[in-house]
NUROMI-570128 format. One record per residue: residue number from 1; residue in one letter; x, y negated, z negated of N, C-alpha, C in turn. Coordinates in steps of 0.02 Angstrom, whole numbers, plus 32768, in hexadecimal, padded with zeros to 4 digits. Example, Ala and Ser with C-alpha at 12.3 -4.5 7.8 and 13.67 -1.06 7.14 Angstrom:
REM residues 2
FINU  donu  minu   n.u   n.v   n.w  ca.u  ca.v  ca.w   c.u   c.v   c.w
FINU     1     A  8294  811C  7E7A  8267  80E1  7E7A  8294  80A5  7E7A
FINU     2     S  8282  8070  7E9E  82AC  8035  7E9B  8285  7FFE  7E76
END
This chain:
REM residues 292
FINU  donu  minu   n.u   n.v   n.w  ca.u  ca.v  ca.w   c.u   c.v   c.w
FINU     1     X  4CC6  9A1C  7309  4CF8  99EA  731E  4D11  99C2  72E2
FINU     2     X  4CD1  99C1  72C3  4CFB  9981  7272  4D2B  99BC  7249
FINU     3     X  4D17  99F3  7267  4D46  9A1C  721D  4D92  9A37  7244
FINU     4     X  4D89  9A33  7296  4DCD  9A3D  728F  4DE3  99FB  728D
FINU     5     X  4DC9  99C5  72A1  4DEE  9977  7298  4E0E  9975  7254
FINU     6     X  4DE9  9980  7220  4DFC  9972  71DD  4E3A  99B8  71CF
FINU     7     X  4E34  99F5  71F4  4E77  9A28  71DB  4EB8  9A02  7214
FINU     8     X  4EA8  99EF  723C  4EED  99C5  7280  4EFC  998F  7239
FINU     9     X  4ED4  9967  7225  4EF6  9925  71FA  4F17  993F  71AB
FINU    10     X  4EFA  9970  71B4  4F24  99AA  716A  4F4C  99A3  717A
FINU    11     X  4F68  99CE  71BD  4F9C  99D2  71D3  4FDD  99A9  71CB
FINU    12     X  4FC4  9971  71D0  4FFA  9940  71F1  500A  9910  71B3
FINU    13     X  4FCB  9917  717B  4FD8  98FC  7148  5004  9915  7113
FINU    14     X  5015  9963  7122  5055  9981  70FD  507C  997D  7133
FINU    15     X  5091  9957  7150  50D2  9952  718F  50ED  9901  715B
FINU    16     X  50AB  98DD  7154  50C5  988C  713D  50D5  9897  70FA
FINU    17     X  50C8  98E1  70C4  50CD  98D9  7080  5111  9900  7073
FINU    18     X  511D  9924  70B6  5159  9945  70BE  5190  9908  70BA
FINU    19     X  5181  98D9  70EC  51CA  98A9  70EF  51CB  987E  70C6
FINU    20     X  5190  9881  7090  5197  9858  705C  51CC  9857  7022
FINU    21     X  51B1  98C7  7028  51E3  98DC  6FF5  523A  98E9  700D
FINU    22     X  5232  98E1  7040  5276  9908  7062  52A0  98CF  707F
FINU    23     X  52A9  9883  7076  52BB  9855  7092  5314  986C  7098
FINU    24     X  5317  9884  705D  535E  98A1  706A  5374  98D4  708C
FINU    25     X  534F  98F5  70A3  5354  9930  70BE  5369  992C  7106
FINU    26     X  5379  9960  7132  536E  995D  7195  5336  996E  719F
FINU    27     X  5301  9930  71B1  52BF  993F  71D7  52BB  9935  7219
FINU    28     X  52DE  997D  7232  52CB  998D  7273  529D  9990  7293
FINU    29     X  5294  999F  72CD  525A  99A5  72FA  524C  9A06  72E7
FINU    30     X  5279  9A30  72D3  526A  9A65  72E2  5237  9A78  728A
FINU    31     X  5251  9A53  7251  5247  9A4F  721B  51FB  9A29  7203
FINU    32     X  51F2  99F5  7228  51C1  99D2  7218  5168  9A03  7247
FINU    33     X  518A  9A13  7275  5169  9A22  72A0  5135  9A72  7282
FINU    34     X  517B  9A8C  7244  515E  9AC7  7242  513D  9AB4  71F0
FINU    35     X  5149  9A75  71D6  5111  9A60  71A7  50D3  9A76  71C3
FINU    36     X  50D7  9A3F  71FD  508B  9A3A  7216  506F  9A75  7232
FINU    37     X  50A3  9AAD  724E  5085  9AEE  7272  5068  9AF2  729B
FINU    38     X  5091  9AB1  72C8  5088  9AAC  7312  50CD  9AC2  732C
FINU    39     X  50C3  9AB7  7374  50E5  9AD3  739E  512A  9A9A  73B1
FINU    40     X  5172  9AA6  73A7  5193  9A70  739E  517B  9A50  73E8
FINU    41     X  5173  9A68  740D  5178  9A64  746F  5144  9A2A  7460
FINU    42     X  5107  9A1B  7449  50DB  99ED  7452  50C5  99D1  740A
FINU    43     X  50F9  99DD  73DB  50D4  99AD  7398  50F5  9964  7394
FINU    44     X  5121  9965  73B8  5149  9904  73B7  511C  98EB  73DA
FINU    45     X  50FF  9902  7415  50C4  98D9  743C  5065  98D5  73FC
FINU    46     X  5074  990D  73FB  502E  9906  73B3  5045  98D9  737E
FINU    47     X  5084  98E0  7369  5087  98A4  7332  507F  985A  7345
FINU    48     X  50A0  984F  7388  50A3  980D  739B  505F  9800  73B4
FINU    49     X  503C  982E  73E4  4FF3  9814  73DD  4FBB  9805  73B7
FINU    50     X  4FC8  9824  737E  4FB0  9812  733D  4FC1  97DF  7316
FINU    51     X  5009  97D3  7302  500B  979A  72DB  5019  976D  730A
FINU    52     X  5029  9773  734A  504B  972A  7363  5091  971B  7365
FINU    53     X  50BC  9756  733D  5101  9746  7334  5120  9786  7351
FINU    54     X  516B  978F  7367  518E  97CB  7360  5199  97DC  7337
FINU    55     X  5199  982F  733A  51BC  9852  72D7  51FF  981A  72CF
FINU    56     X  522D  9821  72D8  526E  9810  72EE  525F  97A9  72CC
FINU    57     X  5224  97A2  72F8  5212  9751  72D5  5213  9752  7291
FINU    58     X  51CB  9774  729B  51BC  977E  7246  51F0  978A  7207
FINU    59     X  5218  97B7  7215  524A  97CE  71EE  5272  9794  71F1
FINU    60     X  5286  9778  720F  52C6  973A  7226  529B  970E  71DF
FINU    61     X  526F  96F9  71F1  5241  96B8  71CA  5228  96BF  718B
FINU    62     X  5212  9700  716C  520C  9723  7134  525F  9718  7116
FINU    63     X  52A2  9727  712C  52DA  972B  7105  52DA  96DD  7104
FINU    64     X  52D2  96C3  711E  52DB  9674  712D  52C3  9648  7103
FINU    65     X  5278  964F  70FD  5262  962D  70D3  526A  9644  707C
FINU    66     X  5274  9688  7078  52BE  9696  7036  52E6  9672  7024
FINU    67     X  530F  9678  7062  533E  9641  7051  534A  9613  703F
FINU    68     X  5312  95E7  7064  5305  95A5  7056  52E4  9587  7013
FINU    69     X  52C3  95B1  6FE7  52A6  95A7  6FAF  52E7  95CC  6F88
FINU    70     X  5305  95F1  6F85  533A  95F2  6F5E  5376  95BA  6F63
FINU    71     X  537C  9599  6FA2  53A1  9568  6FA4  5385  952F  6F72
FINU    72     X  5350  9527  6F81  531E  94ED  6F5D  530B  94FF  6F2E
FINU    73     X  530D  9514  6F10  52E6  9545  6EB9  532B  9566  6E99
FINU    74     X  5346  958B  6EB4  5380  95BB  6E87  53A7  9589  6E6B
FINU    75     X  53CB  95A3  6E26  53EC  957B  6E03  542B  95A4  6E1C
FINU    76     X  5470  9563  6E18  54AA  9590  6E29  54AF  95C5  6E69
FINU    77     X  5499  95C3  6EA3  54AA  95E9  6ECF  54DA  95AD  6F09
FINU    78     X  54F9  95D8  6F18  551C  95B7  6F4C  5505  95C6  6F89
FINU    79     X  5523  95B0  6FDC  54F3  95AC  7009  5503  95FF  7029
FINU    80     X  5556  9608  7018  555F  9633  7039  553C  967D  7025
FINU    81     X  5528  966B  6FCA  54F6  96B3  6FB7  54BE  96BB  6FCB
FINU    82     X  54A6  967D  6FD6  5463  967C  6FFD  5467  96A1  702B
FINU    83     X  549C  9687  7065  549F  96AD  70AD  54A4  96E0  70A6
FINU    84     X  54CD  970B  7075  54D0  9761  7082  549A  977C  7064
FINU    85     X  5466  974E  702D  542D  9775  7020  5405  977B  7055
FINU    86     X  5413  9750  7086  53DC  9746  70D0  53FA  976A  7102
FINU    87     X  5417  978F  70FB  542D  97CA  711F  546D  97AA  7157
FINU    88     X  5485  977A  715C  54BB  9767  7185  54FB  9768  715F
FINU    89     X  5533  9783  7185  5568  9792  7169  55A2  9764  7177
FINU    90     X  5588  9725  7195  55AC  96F8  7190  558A  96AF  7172
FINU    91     X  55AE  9686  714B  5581  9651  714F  5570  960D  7174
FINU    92     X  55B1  960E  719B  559E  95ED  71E9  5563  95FF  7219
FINU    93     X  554C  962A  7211  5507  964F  7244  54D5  9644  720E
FINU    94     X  54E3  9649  71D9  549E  962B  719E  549F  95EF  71B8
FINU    95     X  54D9  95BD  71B3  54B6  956F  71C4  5493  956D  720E
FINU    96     X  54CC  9577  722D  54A0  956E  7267  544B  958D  726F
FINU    97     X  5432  95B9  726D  53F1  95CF  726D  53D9  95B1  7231
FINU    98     X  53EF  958C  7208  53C3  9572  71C9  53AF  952E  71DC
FINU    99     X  5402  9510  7203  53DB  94CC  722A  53CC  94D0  726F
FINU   100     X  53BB  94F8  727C  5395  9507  72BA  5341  950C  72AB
FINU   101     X  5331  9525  7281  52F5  952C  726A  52E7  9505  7241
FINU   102     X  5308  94EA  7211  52F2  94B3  71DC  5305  9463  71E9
FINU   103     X  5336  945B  7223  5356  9415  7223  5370  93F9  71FF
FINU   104     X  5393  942B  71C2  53C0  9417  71A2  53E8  944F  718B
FINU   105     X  5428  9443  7164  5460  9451  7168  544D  9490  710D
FINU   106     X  546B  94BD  70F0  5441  94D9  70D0  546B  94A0  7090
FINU   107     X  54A9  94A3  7097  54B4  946C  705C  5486  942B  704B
FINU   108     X  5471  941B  7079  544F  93D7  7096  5415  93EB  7076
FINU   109     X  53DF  9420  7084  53B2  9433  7075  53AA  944D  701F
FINU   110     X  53EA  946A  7019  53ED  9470  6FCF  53E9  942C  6FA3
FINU   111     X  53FC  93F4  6FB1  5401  93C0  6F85  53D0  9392  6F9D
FINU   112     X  53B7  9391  6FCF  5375  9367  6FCE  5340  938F  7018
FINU   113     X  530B  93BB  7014  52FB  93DE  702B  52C3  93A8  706A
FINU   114     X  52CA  93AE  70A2  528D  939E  70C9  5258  93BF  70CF
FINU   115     X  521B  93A5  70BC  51D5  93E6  70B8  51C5  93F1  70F4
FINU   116     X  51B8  93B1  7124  517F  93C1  714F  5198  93E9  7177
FINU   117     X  51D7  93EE  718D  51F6  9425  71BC  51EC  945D  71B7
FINU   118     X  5214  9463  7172  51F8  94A3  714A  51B2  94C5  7150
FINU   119     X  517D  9499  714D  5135  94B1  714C  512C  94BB  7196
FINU   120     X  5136  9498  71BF  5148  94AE  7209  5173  94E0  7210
FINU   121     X  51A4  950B  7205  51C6  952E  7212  51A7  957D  71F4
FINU   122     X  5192  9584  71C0  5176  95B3  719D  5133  95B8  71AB
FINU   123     X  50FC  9581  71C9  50C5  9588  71C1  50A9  95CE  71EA
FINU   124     X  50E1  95E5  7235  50C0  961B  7251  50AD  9657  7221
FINU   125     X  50F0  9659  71F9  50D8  968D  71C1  508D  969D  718F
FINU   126     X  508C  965A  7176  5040  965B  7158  5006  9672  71A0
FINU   127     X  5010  964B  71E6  4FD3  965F  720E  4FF7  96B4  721F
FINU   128     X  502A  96CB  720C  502C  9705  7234  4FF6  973A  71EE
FINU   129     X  500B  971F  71AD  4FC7  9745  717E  4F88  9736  7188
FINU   130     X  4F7F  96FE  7196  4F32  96E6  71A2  4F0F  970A  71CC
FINU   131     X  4F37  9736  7204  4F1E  9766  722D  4F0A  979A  721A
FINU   132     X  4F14  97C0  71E4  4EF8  97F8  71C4  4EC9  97DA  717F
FINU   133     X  4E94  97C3  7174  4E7C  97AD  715F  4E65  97DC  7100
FINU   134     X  4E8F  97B6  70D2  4E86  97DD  7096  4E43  97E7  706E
FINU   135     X  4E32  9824  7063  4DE7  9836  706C  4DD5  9846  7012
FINU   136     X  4DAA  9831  6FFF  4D96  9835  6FBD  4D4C  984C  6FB9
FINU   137     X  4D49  9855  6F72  4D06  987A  6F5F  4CEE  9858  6F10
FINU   138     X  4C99  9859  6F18  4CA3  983A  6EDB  4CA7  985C  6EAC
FINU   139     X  4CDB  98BA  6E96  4CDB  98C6  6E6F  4D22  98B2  6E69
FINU   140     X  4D3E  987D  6E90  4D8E  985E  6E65  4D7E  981E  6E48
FINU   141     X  4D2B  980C  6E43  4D37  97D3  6E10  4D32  97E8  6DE1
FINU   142     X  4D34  97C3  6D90  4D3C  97D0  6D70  4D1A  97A2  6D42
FINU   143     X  4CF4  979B  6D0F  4CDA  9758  6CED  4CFA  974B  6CB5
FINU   144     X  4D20  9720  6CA2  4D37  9726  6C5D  4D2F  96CF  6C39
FINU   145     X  4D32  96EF  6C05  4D2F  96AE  6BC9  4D6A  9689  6BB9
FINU   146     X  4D84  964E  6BCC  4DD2  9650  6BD5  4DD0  9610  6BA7
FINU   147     X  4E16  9609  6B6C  4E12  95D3  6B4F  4E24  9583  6B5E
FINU   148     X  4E14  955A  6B3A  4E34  950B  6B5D  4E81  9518  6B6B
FINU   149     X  4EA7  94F6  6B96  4EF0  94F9  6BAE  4F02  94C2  6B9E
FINU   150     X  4F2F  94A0  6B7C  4F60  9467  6B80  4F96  9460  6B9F
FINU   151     X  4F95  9435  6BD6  4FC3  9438  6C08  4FE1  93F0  6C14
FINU   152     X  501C  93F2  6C36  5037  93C8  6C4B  5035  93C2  6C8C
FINU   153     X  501C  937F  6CBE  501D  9375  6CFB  504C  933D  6D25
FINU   154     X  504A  9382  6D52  507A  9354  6D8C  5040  934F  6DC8
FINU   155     X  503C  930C  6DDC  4FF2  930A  6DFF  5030  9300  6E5E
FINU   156     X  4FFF  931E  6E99  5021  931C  6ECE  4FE9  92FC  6EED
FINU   157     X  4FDB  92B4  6F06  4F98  929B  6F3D  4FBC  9289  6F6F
FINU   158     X  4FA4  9293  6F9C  4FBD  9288  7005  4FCB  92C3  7019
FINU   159     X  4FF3  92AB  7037  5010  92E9  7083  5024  931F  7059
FINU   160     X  5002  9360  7074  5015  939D  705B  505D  9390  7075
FINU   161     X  5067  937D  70A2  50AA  9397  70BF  50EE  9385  709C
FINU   162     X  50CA  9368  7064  5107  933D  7029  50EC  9367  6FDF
FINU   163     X  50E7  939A  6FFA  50C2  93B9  6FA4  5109  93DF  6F87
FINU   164     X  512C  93F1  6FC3  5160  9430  6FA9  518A  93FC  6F88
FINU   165     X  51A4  93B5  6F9B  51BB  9390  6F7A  51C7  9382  6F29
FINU   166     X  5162  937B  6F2A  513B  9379  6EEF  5156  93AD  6EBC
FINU   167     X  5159  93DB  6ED6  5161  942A  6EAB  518D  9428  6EB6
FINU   168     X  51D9  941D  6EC1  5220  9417  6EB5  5210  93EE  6E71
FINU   169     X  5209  93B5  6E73  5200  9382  6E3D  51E4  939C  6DFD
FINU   170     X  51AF  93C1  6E08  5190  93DF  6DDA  51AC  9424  6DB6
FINU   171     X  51CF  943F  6DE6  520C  9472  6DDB  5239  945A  6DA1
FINU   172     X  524E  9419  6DAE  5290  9400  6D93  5267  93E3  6D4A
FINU   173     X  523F  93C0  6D54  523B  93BC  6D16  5213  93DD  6CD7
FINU   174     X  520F  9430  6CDE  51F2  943E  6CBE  5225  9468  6CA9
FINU   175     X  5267  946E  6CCA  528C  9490  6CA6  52B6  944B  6C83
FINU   176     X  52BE  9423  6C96  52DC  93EE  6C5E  52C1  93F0  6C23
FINU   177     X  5289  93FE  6C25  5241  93EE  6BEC  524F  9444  6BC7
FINU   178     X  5268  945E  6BE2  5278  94AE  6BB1  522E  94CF  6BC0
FINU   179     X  5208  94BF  6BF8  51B9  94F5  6BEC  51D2  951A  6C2F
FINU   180     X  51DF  955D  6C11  51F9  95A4  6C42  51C5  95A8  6C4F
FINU   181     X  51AA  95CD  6CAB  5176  95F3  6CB8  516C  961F  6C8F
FINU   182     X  51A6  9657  6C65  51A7  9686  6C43  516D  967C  6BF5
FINU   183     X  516F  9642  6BEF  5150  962C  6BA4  5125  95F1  6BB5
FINU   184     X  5112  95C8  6BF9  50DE  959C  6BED  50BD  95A9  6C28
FINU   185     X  5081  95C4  6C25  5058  95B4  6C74  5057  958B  6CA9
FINU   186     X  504A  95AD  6CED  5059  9586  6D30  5004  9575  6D39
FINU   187     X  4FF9  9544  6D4D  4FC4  9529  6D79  4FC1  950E  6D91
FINU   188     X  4F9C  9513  6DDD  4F84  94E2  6E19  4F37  94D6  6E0A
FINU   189     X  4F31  948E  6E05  4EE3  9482  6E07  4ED9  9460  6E52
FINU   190     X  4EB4  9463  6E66  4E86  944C  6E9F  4E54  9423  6EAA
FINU   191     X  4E67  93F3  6EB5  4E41  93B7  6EBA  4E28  93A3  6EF3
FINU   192     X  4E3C  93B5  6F23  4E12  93AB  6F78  4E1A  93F1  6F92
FINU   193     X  4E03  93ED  6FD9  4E20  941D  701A  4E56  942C  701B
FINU   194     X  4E75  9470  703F  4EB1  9482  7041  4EC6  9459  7075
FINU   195     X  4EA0  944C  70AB  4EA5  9417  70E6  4E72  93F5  7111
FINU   196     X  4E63  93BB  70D0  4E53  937D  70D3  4E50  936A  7112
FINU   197     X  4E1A  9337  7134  4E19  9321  7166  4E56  92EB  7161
FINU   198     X  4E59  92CE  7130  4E92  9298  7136  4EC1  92A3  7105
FINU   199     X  4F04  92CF  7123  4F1F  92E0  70E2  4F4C  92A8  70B5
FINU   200     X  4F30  9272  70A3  4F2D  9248  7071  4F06  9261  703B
FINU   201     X  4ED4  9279  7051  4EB0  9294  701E  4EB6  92CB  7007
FINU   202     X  4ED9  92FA  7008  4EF2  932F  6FDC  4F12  9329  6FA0
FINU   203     X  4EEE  9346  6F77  4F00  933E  6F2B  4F1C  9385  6F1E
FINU   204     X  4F3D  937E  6EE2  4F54  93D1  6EA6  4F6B  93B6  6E78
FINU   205     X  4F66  93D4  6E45  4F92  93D1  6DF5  4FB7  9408  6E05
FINU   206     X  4FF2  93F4  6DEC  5022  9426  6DE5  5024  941E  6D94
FINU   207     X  5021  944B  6D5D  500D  9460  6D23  5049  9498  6D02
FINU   208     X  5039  9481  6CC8  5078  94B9  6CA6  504E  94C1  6C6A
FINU   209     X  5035  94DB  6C40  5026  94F1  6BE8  5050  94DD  6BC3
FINU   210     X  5045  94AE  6B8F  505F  94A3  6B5A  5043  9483  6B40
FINU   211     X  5053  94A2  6ADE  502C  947D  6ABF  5062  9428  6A97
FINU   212     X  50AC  9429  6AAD  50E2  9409  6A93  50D0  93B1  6AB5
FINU   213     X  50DA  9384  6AA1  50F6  932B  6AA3  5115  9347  6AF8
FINU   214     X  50E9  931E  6B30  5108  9310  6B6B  513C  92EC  6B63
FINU   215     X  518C  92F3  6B73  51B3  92C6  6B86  51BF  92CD  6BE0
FINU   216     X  51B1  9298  6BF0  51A0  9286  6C43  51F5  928B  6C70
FINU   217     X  522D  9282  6C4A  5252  928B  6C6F  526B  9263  6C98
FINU   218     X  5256  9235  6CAD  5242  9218  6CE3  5216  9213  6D04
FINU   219     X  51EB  9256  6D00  51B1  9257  6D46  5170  9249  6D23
FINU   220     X  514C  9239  6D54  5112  9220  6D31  50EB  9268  6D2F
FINU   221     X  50E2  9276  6CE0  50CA  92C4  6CC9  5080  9296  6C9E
FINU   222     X  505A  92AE  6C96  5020  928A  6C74  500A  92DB  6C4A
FINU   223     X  4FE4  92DF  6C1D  4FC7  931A  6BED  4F7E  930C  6BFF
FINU   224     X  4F71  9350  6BF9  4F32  9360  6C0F  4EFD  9397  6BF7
FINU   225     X  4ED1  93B7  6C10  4EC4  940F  6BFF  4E84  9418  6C22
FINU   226     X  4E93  9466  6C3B  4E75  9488  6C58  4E3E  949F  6C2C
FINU   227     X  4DF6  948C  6C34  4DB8  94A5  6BFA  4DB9  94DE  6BFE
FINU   228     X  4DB2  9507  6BBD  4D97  9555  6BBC  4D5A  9545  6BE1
FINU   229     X  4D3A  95A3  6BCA  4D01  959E  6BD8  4CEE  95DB  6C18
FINU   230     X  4CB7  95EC  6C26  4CAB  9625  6C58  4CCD  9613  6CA3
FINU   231     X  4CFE  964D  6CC8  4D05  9634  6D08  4D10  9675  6D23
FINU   232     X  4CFD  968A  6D67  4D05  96B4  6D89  4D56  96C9  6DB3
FINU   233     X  4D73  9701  6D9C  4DA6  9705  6DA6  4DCC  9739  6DF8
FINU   234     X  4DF5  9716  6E1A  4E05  974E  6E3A  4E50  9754  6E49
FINU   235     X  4E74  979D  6E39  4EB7  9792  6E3F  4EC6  97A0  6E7E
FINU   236     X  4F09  9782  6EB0  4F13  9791  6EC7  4F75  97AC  6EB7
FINU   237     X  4F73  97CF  6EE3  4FB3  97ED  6EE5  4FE2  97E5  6F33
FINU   238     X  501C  97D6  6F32  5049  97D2  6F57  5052  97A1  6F7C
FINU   239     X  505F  9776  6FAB  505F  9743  6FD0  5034  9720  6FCB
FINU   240     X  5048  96D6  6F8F  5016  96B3  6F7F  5015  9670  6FA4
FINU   241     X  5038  9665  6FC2  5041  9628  6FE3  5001  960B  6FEE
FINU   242     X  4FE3  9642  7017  4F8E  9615  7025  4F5C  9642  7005
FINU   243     X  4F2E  962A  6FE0  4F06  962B  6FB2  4ECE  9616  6FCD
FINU   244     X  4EBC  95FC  7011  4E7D  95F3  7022  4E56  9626  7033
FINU   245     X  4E67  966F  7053  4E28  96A5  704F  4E12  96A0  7008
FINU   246     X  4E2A  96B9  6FFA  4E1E  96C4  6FA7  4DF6  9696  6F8F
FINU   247     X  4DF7  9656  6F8B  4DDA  9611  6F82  4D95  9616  6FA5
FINU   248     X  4DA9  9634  6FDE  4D65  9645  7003  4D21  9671  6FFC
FINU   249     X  4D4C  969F  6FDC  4D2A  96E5  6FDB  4D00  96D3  6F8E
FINU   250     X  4D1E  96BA  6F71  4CF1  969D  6F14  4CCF  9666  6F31
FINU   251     X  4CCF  962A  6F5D  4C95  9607  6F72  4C69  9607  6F98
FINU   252     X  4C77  9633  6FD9  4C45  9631  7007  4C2C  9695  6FF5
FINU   253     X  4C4F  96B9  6FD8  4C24  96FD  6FCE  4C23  9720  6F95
FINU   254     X  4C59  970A  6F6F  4C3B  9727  6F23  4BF3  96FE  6EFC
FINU   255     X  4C08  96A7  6EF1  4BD8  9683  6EDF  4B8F  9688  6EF3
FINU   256     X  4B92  9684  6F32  4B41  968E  6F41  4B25  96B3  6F2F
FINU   257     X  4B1C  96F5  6F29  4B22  9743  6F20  4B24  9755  6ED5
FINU   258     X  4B44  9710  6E99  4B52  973F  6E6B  4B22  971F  6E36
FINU   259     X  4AE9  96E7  6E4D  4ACA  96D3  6E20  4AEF  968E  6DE5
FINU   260     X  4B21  9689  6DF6  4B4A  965E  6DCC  4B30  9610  6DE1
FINU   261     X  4B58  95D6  6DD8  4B4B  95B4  6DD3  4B9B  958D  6DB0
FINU   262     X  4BAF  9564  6DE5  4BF6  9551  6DF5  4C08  94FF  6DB4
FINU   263     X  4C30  94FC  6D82  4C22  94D1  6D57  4C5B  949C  6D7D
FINU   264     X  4C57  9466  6D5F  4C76  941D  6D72  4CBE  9405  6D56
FINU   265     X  4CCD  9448  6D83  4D24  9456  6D77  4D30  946D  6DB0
FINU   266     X  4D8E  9459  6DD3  4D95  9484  6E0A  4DB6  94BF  6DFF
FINU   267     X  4DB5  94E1  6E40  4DC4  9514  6E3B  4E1F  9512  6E2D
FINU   268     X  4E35  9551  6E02  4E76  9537  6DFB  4E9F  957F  6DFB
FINU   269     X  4EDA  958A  6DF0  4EE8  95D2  6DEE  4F31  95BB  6DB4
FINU   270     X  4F36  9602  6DA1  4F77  9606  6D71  4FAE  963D  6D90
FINU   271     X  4FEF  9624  6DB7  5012  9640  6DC1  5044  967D  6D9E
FINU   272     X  503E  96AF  6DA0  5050  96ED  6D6C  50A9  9700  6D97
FINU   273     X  50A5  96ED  6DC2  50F6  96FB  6DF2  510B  96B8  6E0D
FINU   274     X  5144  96B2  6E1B  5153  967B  6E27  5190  9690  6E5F
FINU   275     X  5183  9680  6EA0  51C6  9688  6ED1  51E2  964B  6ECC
FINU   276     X  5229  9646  6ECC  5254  9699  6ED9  525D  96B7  6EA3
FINU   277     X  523D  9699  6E6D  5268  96CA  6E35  523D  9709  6E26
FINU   278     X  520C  9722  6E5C  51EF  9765  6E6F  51EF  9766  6E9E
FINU   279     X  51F7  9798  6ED7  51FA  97A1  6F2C  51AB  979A  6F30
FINU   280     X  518D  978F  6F6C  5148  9783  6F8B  5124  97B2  6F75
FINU   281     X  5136  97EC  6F81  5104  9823  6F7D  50F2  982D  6F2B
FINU   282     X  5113  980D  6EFC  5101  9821  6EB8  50DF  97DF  6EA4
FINU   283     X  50DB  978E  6ECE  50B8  976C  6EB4  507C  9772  6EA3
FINU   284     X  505A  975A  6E6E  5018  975B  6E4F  4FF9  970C  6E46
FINU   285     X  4FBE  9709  6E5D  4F91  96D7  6E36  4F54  96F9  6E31
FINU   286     X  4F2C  96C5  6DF8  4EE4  96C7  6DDA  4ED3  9687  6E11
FINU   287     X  4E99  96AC  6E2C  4E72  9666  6E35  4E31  9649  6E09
FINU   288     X  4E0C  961C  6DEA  4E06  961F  6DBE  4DB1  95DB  6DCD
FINU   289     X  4D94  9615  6DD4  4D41  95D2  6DE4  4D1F  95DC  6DB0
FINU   290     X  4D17  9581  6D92  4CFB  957F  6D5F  4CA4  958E  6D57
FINU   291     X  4C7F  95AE  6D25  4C4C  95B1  6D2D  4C16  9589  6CEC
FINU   292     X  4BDA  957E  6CEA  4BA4  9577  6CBE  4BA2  9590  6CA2
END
């Protein structure tokens, strides 16, 4: 029973890496269906009983939330290129379904973005992955000797639900500051729970590498650095949004198991892709537990 459970969630996990890569594409019912190499007659009911969503959802909310980070992140796009990258061929039917789902207007949203909606509107997507649960081994950690980092921080404390904010801000001023993802490292450090009993208390550094004179910009950027030193590594690949299996799988079953011994640093990761300016399926992070 566990081994066909785990070949059914194969299954369906090249159906979700399919529409990752194919956002542009027509993902039909007859197309998606024969990813999975089910039967078209009963795989919209298997998908939706599984993740919780319709294909048809999924796909709608996957182009959507594209959009929406290219609205909010892309330099120079206008609303109406957005809409035809999101598969609508008009851009009157982009707004409307953009403020139908987001409660705001996409111009509106382009120049000053609302999060919490946003995180409400997209969140089915993250629980529709959370349903196939990403499975690791401890021959994907990795131990390495990694050197001190000099970084610049953009610190985010309270409501997650004001983080995407945070990281707009942090967006903006690191390209004012001239440090390209291309030439200075991404990092998230971790300073609490992903979800805090009281999310007041959620902490992150948002982090960039450099060794150059912080000029703040305006924002309050403070200098900092990530200690070298031994840490247990694990990459993940493609849809990084949530990082807590992973987070999971190095504290509650690699650690115990591996004889280590966890040093007085948090856990932090270094972003290697960056959406949108890579589609989902090619994002990369390190996650990155420090050791003794």
């Amino acid at each position: 029973m566990k081994a066909a459970l785990q070949a059914y969630h194969a299954r369906m996990q090249r159906v979700l890496d399919h529409i990752d890569r194919h956002l542009d594409d027509d993902l039909d019912l007859d197309t998606l269906s024969a990813v999975a190499a089910y039967s078209k007659y009963h795989f919209h009911r298997q998908f939706t009983a599984t993740f919780g969503l319709s294909v048809h959802r999924y796909v709608q909310l996957a182009r959507m939330r594209r959009a929406s980070a290219r609205l909010a992140h892309g330099d120079n796009l206008s609303v109406t290129e957005v809409a035809m990258d999101a598969g609508y061929e008009a851009p009157d039917a982009f707004a409307r379904a953009f403020r139908q789902r987001l409660g705001q207007s996409p111009s509106s949203f382009q120049k000053s973005p609302d999060w919490e909606p946003w995180l409400a509107a997209f969140g089915p997507l993250d629980d529709a992955r959370s349903k196939l649960m990403t499975t690791f081994t401890p021959d994907d950690v990795t131990i390495r000797d990694v050197p001190t980092t000099r970084v610049a921080i953009v610190e985010h404390r309270g409501d997650p639900a004001m983080l995407g904010a945070t990281i707009q801000r942090f967006i903006a001023w690191r390209k004012a500051a001239g440090l390209s993802p291309a030439t200075n490292p991404t990092f998230n450090v971790w300073r609490s729970e992903r979800r805090p009993a009281d999310p007041a208390d959620y902490s992150i550094d948002l982090c960039v590498g450099t060794d150059q004179p912080i000029e703040a910009h305006g924002m309050d950027v403070k200098a900092g650095e990530i200690p070298g030193g031994r840490c247990a590594v694990l990459r993940v690949v493609g849809a990084t949004h949530n990082l807590e299996p992973a987070a999971l799988f190095l504290y509650r079953d690699w650690l115990p198991q591996s004889g280590e011994e966890a040093r007085d640093f948090p856990l932090y990761c270094r972003r290697l892709g960056l959406f949108p300016e890579v589609p989902e399926h090619k994002m990369v992070a390190e996650l990155f537990l420090p050791l003794k």
